[in-house]
C-alpha positions in Angstrom: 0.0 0.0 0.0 1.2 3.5 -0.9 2.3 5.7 1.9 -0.9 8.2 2.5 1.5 11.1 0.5 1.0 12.9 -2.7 3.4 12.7 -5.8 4.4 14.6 -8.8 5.7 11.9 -11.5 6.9 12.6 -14.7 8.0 9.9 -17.9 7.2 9.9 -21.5 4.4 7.6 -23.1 4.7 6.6 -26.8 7.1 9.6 -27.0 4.6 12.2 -25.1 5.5 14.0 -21.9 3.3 12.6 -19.2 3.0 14.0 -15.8 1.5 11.7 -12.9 -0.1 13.5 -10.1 -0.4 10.6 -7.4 -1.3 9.6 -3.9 -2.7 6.5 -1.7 -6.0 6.4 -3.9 -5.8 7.5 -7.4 -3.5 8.5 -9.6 -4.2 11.0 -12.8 -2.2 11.2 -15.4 -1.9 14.1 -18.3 -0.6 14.8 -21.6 0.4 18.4 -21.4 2.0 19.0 -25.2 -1.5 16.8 -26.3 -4.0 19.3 -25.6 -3.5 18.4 -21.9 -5.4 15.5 -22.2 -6.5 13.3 -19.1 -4.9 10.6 -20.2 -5.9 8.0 -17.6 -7.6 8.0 -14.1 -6.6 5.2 -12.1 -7.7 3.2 -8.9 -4.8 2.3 -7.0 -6.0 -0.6 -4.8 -7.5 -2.6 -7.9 -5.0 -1.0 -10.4 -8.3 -0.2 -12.9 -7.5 2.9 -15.4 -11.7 4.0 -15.6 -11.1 6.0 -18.9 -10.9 3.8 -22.5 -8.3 3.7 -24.4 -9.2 3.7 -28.5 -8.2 -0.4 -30.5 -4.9 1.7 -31.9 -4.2 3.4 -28.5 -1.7 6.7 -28.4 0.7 6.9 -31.3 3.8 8.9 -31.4 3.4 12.6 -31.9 4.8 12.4 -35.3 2.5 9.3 -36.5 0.0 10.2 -39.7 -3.9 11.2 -39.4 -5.8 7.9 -38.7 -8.0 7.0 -41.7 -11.2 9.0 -41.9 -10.7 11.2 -39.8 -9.5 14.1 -42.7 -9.5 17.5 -41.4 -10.5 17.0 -38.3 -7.3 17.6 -36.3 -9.1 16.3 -33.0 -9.6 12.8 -34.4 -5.7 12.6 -36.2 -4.8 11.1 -33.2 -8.0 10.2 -30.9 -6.6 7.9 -28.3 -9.6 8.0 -26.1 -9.2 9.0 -22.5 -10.2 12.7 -21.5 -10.2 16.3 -23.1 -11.4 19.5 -23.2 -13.1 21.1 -25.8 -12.9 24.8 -26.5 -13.8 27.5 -28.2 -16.4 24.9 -29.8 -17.7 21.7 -29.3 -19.1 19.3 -32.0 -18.7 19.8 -35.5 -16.8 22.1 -36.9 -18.2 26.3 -37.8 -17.5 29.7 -38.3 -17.2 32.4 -36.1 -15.9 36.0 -37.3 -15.1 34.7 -40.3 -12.5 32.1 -38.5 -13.0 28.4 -39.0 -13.2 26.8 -35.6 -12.5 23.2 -36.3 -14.3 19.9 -34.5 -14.0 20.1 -30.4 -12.4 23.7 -30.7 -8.7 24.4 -30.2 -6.9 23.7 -27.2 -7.1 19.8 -27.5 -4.6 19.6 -30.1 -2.7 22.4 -28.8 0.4 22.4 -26.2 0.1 23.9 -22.5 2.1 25.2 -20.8 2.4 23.8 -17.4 3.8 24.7 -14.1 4.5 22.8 -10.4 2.6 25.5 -7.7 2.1 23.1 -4.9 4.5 19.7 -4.3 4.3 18.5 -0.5 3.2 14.9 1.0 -0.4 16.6 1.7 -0.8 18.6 -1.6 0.0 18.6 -5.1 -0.9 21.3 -7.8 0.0 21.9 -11.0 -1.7 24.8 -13.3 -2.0 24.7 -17.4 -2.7 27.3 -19.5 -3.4 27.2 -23.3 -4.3 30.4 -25.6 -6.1 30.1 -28.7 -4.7 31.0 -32.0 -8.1 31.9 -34.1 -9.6 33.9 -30.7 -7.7 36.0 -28.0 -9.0 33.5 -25.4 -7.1 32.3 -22.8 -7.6 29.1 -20.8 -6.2 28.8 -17.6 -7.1 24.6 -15.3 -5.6 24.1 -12.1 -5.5 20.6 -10.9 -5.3 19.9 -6.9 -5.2 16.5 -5.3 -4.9 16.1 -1.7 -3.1 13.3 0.4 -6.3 11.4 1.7 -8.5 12.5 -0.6 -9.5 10.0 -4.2 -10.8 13.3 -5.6 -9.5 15.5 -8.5 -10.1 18.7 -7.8 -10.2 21.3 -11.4 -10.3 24.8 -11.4 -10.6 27.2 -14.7 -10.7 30.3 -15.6 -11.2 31.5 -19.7 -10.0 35.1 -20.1 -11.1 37.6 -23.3 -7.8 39.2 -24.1 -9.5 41.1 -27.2 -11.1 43.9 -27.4 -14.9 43.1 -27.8 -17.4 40.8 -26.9 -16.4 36.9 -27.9 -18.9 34.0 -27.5 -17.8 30.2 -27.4 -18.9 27.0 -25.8 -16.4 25.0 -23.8 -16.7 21.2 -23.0 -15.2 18.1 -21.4 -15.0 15.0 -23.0 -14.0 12.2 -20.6 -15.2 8.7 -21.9 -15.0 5.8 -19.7 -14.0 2.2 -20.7 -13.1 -1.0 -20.4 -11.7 -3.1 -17.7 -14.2 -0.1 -15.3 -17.1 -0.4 -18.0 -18.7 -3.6 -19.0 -21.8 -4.6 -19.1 -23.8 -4.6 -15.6 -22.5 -1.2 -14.9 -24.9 1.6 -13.6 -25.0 5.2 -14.7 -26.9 8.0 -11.6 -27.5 11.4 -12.0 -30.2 13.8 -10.9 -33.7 14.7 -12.7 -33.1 15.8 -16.0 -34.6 15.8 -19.7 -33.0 13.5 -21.9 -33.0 14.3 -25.9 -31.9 12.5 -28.8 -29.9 13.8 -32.3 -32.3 14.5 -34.8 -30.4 11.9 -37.2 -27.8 9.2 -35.6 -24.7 9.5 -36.0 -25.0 5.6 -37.3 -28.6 4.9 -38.1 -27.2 1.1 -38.9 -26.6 0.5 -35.0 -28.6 3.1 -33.4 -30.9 1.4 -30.9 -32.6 4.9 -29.3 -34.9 6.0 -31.9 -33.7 10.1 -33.2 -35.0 13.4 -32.5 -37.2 12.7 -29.2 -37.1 14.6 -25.8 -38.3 12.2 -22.8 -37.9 12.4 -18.7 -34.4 10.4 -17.7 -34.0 8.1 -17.8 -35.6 5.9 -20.5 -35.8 6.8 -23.8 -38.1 5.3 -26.8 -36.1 2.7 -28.9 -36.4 1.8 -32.2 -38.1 -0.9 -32.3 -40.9 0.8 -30.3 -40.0 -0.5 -27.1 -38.7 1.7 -23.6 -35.1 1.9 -22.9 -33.7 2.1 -19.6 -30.2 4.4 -19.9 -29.1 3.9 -16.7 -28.3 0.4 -17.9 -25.2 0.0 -19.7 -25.0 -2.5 -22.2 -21.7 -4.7 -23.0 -19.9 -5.0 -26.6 -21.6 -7.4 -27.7 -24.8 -5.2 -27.9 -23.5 -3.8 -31.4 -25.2 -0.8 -30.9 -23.7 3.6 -31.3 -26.2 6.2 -29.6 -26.1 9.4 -28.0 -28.4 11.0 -25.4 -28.4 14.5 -24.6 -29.1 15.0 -20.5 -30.1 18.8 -19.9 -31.9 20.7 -16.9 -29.9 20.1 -14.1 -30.4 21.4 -11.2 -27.4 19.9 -9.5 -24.7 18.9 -11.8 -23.6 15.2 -10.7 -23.5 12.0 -12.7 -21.8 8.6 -11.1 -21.1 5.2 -13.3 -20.9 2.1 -11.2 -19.2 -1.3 -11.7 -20.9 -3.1 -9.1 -18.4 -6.3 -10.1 -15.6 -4.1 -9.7 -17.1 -2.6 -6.7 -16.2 1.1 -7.6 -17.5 4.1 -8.8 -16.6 7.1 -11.1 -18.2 10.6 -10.0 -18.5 13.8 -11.6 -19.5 16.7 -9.9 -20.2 20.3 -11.6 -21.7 23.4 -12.1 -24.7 23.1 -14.3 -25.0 26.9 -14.9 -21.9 26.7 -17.0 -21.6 23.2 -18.3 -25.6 22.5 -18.8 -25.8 19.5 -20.7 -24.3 16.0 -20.4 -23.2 14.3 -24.1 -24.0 10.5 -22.9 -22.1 9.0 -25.9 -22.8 4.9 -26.3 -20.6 3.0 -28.3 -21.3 0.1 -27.2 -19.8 -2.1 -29.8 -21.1 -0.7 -32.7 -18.7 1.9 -33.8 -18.4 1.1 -37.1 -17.6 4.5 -39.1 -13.8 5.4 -39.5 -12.1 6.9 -37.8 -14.1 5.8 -34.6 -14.3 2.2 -35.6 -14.4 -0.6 -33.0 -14.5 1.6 -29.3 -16.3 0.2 -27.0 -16.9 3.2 -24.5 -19.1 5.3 -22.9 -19.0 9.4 -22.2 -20.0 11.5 -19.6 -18.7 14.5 -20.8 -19.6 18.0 -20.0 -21.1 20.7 -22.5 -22.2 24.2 -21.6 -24.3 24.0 -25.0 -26.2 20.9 -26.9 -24.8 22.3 -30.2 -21.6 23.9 -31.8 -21.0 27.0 -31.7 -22.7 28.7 -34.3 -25.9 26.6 -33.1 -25.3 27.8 -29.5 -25.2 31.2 -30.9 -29.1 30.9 -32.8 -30.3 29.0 -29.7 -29.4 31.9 -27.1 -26.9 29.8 -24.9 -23.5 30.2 -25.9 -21.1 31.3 -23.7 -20.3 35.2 -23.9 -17.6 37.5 -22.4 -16.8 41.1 -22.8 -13.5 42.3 -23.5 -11.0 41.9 -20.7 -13.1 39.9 -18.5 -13.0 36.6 -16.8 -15.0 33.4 -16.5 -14.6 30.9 -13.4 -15.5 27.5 -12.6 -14.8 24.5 -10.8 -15.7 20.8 -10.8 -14.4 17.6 -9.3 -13.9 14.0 -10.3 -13.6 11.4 -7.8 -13.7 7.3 -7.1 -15.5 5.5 -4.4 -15.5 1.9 -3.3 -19.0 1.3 -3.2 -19.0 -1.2 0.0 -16.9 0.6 2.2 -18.4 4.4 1.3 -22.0 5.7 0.2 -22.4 8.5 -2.2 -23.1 12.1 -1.5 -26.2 13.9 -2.4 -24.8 15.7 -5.7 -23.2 18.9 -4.0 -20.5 20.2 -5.0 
């Protein structure tokens, strides 16, 4: 058993600098020259990383675009794990005559990244990204304490123009296999559920497209009543997406009850409103996306891109020179020795 201290670790994976904050519980590790990617988030006791890793994994730095995935710089090299999406989400648009590509910027940007806190009861690290088509900055701060299996993130976006910007900012953690199997359990808090008004892969879509129902079911294809909360296993052969919005506490939890452990997200739902609950559950078929067996929780502050976001009233807006803040955390729990909370943050 690790000593009840906190770590800083650095190394290199598939020639990316990686940097390991650690202690007793979890350990988190990030790809700061990779768009800072969360690259996995791992259970000490069992050993279980809880966030997938794509069939062809992380490839060099140097390696060609995948197959497919064109000009869509955020899918060149789609290892799987965790991102953050920013100034956009989704598909690609223009704004101001730029042309923000899929999932925004910084994820296929470098960060800069500096050490602020490194003691046995505290580490912290801070990252910061600008974009190169807006004067936005992005500032995350990570924290993990000594007795704590919690992730603590802080971030702050900055307008370093001179007038008004809008833009929609995401998180794209998507959790996988050994944590995600079938029999696992996805929680959250009352919320409307919608469905994409065409699937993404109408061959293996099993929720039928374009509906709006109560979480958590959700009308199938065939006619019949989904449950959501149940997550299905590869085998299923079936690629969906459900949209969760209208929050009033911003928590979601998926559940191994095998594996006895939990995955938690905690967050403000007046910045990030919606939940993108993306199911491939076997039947990612379409390059360059083909055979991922996953499932996301990820965080949107809109349901659209930005240029949707911008016709619907919600995106994001700051004025020049000013500041946005928020916070959220992402945590484990052994399920039979600790009980979850009630969704505060």
């Amino acid at each position: 058993m690790r000593a009840n201290r906190c770590s800083i670790k650095t190394r290199k994976i598939n020639g990316w600098a990686a940097v390991t904050l650690a202690n007793s519980q979890i350990e988190v590790t990030l790809l700061p020259d990779k768009g800072a990617d969360i690259y996995s988030f791992v259970d000490v006791a069992s050993g279980v990383d809880v966030l997938v890793k794509t069939p062809w994994g992380l490839l060099p730095p140097v390696s060609p675009a995948r197959h497919g995935s064109e000009d869509d710089v955020f899918l060149h090299n789609y290892e799987g794990a965790w991102q953050e999406l920013f100034p956009n989400c989704f598909t690609p648009c223009t704004y101001r005559g730029k042309q923000i590509p899929l999932h925004g910027e910084v994820a296929t940007l470098p960060w800069t990244l500096r050490v602020d806190q490194e003691t046995d009861e505290l580490v912290q690290i801070t990252l910061e990204a600008r974009c190169r088509l807006l004067p936005l900055r992005l500032t995350r701060s990570m924290r993990l304490s000594a007795l704590s299996p919690t992730l603590v993130i802080e971030e702050t976006v900055r307008n370093e123009g001179d007038e008004r910007l809008q833009f929609v900012w995401g998180h794209h953690p998507v959790l996988g296999a050994p944590f995600l199997e079938a029999g696992c359990r996805i929680e959250t808090g009352p919320c409307d559920m919608h469905t994409p008004k065409q699937s993404y892969e109408p061959a293996s879509a099993s929720l039928a497209a374009g509906q709006r129902a109560k979480w958590p079911h959700a009308l199938r294809v065939d006619g019949g009543l989904a449950d959501l909360r149940q997550v299905s296993g590869p085998e299923a052969g079936t690629h969906d997406h459900a949209y969760l919005t209208g929050f009033k506490r911003g928590w979601i939890e998926v559940e191994n009850p095998r594996l006895a452990l939990a995955f938690r997200l905690e967050w403000d739902p007046e910045v990030f409103r919606w939940i993108i609950n993306w199911r491939p559950f076997g039947g990612s078929h379409r390059a360059p996306l083909e055979g991922i067996y996953g499932m996301g929780v990820e965080l949107w502050s809109s349901g659209s891109n930005l240029e949707g976001a911008i016709e619907a009233g919600d995106a994001l807006a700051l004025e020049a020179g000013c500041s946005l803040e928020t916070s959220f955390r992402a945590s484990l729990r052994h399920t039979h020795t600790s009980t979850p909370n009630d969704g505060r943050t």
